[in-house]
C-alpha positions in Angstrom: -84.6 50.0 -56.4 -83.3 49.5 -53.1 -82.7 53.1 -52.5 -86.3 54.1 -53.2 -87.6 51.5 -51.1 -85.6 53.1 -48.2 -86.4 56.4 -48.9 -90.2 55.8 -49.1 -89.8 53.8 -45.4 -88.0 56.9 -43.9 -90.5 59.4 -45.1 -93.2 57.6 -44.2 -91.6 57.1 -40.7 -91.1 60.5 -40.1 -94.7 61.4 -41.6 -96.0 59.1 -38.8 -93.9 60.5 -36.5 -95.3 63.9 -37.1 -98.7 62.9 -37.0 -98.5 61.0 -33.7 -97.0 63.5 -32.2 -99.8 66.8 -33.3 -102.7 63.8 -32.4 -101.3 62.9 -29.2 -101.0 66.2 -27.7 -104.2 66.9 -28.5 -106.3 64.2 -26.9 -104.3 63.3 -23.7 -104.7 65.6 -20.4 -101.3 67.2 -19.0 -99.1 65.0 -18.0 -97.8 67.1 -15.2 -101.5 67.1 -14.0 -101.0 63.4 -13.7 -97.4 63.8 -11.9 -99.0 66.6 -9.6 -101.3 63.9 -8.3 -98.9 61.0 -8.2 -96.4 63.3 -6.2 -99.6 64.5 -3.7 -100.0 60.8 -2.7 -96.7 60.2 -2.3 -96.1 63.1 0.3 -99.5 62.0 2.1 -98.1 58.1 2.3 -94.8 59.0 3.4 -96.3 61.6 6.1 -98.2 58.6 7.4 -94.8 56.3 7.3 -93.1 59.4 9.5 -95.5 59.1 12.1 -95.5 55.5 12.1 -91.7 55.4 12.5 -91.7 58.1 15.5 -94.5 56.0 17.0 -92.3 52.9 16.7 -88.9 54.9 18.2 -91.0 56.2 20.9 -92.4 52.7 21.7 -88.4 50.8 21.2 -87.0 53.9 23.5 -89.8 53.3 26.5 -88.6 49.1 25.9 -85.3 49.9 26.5 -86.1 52.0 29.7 -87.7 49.0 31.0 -85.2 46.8 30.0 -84.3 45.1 33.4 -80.7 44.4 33.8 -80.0 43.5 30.2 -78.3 45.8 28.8 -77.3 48.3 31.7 -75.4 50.6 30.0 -78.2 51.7 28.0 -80.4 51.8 30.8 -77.5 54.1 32.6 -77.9 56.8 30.0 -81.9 56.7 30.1 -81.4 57.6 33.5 -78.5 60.3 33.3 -80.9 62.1 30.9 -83.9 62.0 33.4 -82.2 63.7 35.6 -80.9 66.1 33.4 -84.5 67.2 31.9 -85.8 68.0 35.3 -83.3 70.3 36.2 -82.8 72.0 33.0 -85.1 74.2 30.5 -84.1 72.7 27.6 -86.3 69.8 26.5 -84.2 66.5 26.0 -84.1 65.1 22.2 -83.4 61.7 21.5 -82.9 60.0 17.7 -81.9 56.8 16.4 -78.6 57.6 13.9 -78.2 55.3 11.2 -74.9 55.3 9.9 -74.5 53.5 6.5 -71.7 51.7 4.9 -69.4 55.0 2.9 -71.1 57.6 5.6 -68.1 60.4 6.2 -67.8 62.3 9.4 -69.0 65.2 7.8 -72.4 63.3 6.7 -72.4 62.1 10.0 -72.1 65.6 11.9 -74.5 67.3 9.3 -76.8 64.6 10.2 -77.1 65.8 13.7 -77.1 69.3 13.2 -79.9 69.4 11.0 -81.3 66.6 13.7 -80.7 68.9 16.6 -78.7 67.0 18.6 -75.6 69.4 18.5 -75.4 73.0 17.5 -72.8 73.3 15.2 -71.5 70.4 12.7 -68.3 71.9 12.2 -67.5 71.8 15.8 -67.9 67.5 15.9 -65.7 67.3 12.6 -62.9 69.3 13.9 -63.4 67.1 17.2 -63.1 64.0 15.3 -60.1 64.9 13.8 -58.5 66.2 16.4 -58.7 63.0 18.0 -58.1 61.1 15.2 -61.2 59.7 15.3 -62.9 61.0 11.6 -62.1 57.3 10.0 -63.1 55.3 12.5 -67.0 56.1 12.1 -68.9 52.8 12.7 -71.9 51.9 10.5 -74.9 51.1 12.7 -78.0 52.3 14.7 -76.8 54.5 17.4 -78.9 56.2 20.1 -77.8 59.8 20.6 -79.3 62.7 22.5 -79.1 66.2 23.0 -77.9 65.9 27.0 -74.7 64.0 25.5 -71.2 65.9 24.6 -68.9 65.7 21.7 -66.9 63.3 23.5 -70.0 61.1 24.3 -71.4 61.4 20.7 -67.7 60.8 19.4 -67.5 58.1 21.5 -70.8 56.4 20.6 -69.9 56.8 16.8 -66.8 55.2 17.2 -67.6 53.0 19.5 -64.5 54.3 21.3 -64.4 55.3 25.0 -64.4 59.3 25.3 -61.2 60.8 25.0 
């Protein structure tokens, strides 16, 4: 008895199933339709959140510049590059690198290769370790820019004087 009554529940399940499935297909538009869209305004609210966060660098960068005495080596290094993009070709590039907590030196160098800050990754890797410097990457906001070398960018990293 209680074999039949399990039997019947299984088949009846899997008729169900079957059913569902040929009825839902049917009446519902794509689903990657849907997707398409969601993923549409995601690219157009995070374009927008791009631009809002260079607008917000770009305003914290010209603060610092301003910054009166406070924190002078940072207003040192604003002024080194100055002089450095009027005399040279190359336009200066400036980012903020965030370094999180289990960031390697590798990430760290891929970061800003792919940033633009130096030319080749492999080159600040083998600089780090060199120096024995590739463990001692600090997590943190640092200010980097393109005028800077290895020894300036290891140093910042590290928060080490250059070596």
């Amino acid at each position: 008895m209680m074999k039949d009554i399990l039997r019947g529940v299984g088949i009846g399940c899997i008729l169900a199933g079957g059913i569902l499935y040929f009825t839902n297909n049917d009446s519902n538009p794509s689903h990657a339709e849907q997707y398409k869209v969601q993923l549409d305004e995601l690219q157009t609210e995070l374009d927008s959140v791009k631009k809002d966060l260079a607008v917000a660098q770009t305003l914290s960068s010209s603060k610092t510049e301003k910054n009166d005495g406070k924190n002078p080596s940072i207003r040192e290094s604003k002024t080194e590059t100055e002089t450095n993009s009027e005399s040279a070709s190359k336009p200066v590039t400036k980012i903020i690198l965030t370094i999180e907590a289990g960031s390697t030196s590798t990430t760290v160098a891929e970061k800003l290769e792919r940033s633009g800050i130096i030319d080749s990754a492999k080159e600040l890797e083998q600089y780090l370790i060199d120096n024995e410097l590739a463990g001692r990457i600090q997590i943190g906001v640092h200010e980097v820019d393109t005028t800077m070398d290895l020894g300036t960018i290891a140093g910042i990293i590290t928060n080490t004087k250059n070596r």
